[in-house]
C-alpha positions in Angstrom: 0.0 0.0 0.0 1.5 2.7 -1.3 1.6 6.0 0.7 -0.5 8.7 -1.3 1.3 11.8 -2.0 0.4 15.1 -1.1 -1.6 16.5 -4.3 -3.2 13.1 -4.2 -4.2 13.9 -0.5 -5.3 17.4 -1.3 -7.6 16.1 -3.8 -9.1 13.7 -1.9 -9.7 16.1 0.5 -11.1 18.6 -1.5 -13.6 15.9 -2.9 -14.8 15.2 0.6 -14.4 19.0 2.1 -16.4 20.1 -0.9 -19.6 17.2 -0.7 -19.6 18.3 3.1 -19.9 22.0 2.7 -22.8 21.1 -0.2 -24.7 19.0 1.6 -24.5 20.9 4.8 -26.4 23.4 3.5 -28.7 21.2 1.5 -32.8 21.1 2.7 -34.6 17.4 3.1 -34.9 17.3 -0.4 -31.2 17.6 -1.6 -31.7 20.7 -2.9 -29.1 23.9 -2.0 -29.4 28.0 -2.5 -26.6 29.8 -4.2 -25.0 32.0 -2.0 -24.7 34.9 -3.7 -27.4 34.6 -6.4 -29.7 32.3 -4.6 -30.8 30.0 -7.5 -31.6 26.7 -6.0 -30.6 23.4 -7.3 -29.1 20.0 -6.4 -26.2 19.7 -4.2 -24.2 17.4 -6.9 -24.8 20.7 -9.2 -23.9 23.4 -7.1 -20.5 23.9 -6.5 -18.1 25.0 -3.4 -17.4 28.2 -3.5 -14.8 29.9 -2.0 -14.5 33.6 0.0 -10.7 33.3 -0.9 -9.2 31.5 -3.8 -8.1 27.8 -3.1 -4.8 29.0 -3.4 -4.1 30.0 -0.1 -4.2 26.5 1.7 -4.7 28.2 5.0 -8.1 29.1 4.3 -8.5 26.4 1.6 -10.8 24.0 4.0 -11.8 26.4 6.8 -15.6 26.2 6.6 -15.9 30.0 7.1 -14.3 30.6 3.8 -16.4 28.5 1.9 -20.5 28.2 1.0 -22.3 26.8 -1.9 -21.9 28.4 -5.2 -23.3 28.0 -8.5 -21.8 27.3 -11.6 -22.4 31.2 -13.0 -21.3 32.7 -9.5 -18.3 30.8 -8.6 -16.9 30.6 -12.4 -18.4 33.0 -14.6 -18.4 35.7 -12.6 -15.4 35.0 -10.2 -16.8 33.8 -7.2 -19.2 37.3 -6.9 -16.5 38.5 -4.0 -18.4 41.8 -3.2 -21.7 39.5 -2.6 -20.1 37.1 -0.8 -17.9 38.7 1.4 -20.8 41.1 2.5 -23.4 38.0 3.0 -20.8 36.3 5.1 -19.9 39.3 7.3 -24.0 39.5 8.0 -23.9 35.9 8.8 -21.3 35.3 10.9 -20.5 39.0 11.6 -18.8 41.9 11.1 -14.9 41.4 10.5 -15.4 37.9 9.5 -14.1 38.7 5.7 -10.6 40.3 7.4 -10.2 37.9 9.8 -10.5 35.4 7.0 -8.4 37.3 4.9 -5.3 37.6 7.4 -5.6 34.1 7.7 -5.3 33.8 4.2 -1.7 35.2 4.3 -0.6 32.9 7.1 2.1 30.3 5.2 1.4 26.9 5.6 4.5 24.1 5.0 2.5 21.4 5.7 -1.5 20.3 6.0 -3.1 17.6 8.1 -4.7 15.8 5.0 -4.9 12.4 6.5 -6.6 13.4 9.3 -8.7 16.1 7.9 -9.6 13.8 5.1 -11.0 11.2 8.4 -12.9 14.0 9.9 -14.8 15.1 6.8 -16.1 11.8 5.8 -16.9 11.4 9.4 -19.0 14.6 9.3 -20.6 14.0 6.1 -21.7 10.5 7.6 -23.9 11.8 10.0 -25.6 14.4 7.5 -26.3 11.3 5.1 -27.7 9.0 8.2 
C-alpha cells in the first residue's frame, strides 16, 4: 500500500471538504441555495465556493471561507466576492471577511490531510444518516 502523495491527498480532501460543505447546507430534499445569487438546485450541481481563492491553503478548508456556489457565480463571474464577502460578514459578523483574509496570508509548510480527510467523511456520515 502505497503512501499517497500530497496532491493526491489534497484532492481527496477537497472531494470530501467540498460534498460536506454542499450537503451541509442542502434542505430534506437535496436541494441547495446559491449563496450569492440564490438559485436553488441540487447539491451534486452546485459547487463550493470559496471567499478566498483555493490558493491559499490556509483558508482552503476552513468552513468560514467557503459556502455553496453555482456554476455562474463561482466561475463566470469569479466567485461574486463583493456579494459574498458582505453575505458572510452578515452571517457570521462583522470582520469575519478580514479575519479570514489575514488568515489567508498565514504560510502553511504542511497540512493535516490524512486526518482532515477522516474528519470530513466522518462529518458528512452523520448528515447522510
Amino acid at each position: 500500500d502505497r503512501k499517497k502523495t500530497k496532491p493526491q491527498l489534497k484532492r481527496i480532501l477537497d472531494k470530501y471538504f467540498s460534498e460536506w460543505v454542499r450537503r451541509r447546507y442542502a434542505d430534506s430534499n437535496g436541494n441547495v441555495k446559491c449563496y450569492t445569487c440564490g438559485w436553488t438546485g441540487p447539491w451534486k450541481k452546485i459547487q463550493n465556493g470559496h471567499l478566498i481563492s483555493r490558493y491559499y491553503l490556509s483558508t482552503r478548508f476552513d468552513p468560514d471561507n467557503c459556502r455553496p456556489q453555482c456554476y455562474v457565480c463561482n466561475m463566470i463571474r469569479n466567485g461574486m466576492t463583493p456579494d459574498f464577502s458582505s453575505n458572510l460578514d452578515r452571517e457570521l459578523g462583522e470582520g469575519t471577511t478580514a479575519r479570514l483574509y489575514k488568515k489567508a496570508q498565514q504560510t502553511m509548510t504542511d497540512y493535516p490531510y490524512e486526518e482532515e480527510i477522516e474528519y470530513y467523511k466522518a462529518k458528512l456520515k452523520t448528515l447522510t444518516e
